[in-house]
C-alpha positions in Angstrom: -16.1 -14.1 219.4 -13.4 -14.9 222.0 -11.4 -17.8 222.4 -13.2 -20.7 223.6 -10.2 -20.8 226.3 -12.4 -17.4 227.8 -15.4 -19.2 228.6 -15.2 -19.8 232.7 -16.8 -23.5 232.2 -14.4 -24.6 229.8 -11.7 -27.4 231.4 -8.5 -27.2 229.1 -8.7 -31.3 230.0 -10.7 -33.9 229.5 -10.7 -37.8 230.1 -12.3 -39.6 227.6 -13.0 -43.7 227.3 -12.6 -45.5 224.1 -13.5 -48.8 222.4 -12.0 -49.5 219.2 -11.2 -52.4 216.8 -8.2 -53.1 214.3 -7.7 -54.8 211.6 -3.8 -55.4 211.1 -1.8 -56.1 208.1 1.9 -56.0 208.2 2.2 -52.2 207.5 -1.6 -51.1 207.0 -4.1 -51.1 209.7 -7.2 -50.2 209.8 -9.1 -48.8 213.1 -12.6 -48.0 214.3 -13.1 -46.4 217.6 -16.2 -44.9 219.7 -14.6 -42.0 222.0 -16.8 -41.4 225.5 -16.3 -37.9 226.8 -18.3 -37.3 230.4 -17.8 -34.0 230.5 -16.8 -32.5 226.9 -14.9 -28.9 227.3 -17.3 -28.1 230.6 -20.3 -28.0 228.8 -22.2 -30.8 231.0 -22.5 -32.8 228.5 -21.1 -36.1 227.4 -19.9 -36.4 223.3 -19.8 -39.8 221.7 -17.8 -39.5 218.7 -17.2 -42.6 216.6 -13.9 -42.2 214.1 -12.4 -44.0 211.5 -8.4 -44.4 211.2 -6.3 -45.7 208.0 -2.5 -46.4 209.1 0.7 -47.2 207.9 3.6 -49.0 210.4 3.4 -51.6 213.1 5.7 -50.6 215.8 5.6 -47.3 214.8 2.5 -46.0 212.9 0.7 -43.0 211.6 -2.3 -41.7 209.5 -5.4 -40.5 208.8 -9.0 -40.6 210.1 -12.2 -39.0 209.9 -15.4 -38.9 213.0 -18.4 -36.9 214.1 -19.5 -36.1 217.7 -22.6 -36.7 218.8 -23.6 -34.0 222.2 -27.0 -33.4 223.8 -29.0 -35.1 221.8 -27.8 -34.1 218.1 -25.5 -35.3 215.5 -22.9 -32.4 214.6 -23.0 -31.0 211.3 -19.0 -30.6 211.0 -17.3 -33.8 211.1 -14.2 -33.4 212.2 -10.5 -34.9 210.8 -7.6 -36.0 212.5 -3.8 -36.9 212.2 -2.5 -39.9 214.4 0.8 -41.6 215.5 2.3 -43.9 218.0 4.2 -46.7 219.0 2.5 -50.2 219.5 4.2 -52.3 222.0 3.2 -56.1 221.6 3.9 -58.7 224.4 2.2 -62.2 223.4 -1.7 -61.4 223.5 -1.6 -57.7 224.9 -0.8 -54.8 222.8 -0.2 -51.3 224.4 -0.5 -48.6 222.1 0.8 -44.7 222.7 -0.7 -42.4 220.4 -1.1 -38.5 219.7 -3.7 -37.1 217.4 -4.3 -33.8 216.0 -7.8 -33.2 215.4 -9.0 -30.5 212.9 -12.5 -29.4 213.6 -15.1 -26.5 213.5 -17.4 -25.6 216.4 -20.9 -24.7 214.6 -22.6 -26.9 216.7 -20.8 -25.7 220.1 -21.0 -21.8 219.7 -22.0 -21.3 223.0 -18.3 -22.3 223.8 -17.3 -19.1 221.8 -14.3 -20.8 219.3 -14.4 -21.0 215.7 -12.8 -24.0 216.4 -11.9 -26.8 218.6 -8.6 -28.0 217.3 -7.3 -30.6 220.0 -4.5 -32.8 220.1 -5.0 -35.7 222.5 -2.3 -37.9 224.0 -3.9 -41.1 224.8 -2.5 -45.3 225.9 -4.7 -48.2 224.2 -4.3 -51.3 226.0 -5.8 -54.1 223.7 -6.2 -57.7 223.8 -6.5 -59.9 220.1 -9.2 -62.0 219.5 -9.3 -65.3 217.3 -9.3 -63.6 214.0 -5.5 -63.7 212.7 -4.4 -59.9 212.8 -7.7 -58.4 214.2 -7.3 -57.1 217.8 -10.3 -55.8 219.3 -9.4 -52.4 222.3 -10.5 -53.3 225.7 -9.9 -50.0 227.0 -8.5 -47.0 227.1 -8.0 -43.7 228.7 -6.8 -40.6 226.6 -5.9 -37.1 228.2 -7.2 -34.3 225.5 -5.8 -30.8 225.7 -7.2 -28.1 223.1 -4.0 -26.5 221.3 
């Protein structure tokens, strides 16, 4: 096969939208998001891809997650798994979050891309706004930037 990189429809970058919600402890958060990618690695198509964080920190954090994408029509048969950290700046009600994640993650269901996998890391900025539950912010929006390494 060759590199997924080869494939003429294939954009190197990729803005995605995401919603997510946090629950915070002082050192351990916990995060579910829902990724939106219009137009996932040129294929036409948009991938949903709900994912599930467990962190350590609170100005500076980092963990582990897990999430599957979902792309014309189908559930992938690969979930895929994923390293995170950032910095979380907090100013009264707003929180703006900088992350990077690493995302580990086989292409069964995208072989017409021609990879045997589709390792990314994505640099992305949360900006999120806390609701009445003490410690549990709920994401307004984002945008994230994704590059495939």
């Amino acid at each position: 096969m060759a590199d997924i990189t080869d494939n003429p429809e294939f954009d190197r970058n990729a803005f995605g939208f995401m919603g997510s919600f946090v629950i915070a402890q002082p050192l351990l958060r916990f995060e579910g998001d829902k990724e939106f990618i219009a137009d996932f690695g040129g294929t036409g198509e948009m991938m949903i891809q709900p994912q599930g964080y467990a962190m350590i920190g609170d100005f500076i954090f980092g963990g582990a997650g897990v999430g599957i994408g979902y792309i014309d029509g189908d559930w992938q048969s690969d979930p895929f798994y994923a390293l995170r950290a950032g910095v979380d700046f907090t100013a009264g009600g707003l929180d703006l979050d900088f992350f990077a994640s690493y995302r580990f993650q086989k292409s069964t269901d995208l072989e017409h891309l021609g990879s045997d996998d589709l390792n990314t890391i994505t640099f992305g900025a949360l900006v999120r706004f806390e609701i009445a539950l003490e410690r549990c912010r709920f994401y307004a929006g984002s945008v994230s930037i994704e590059s495939l390494t």
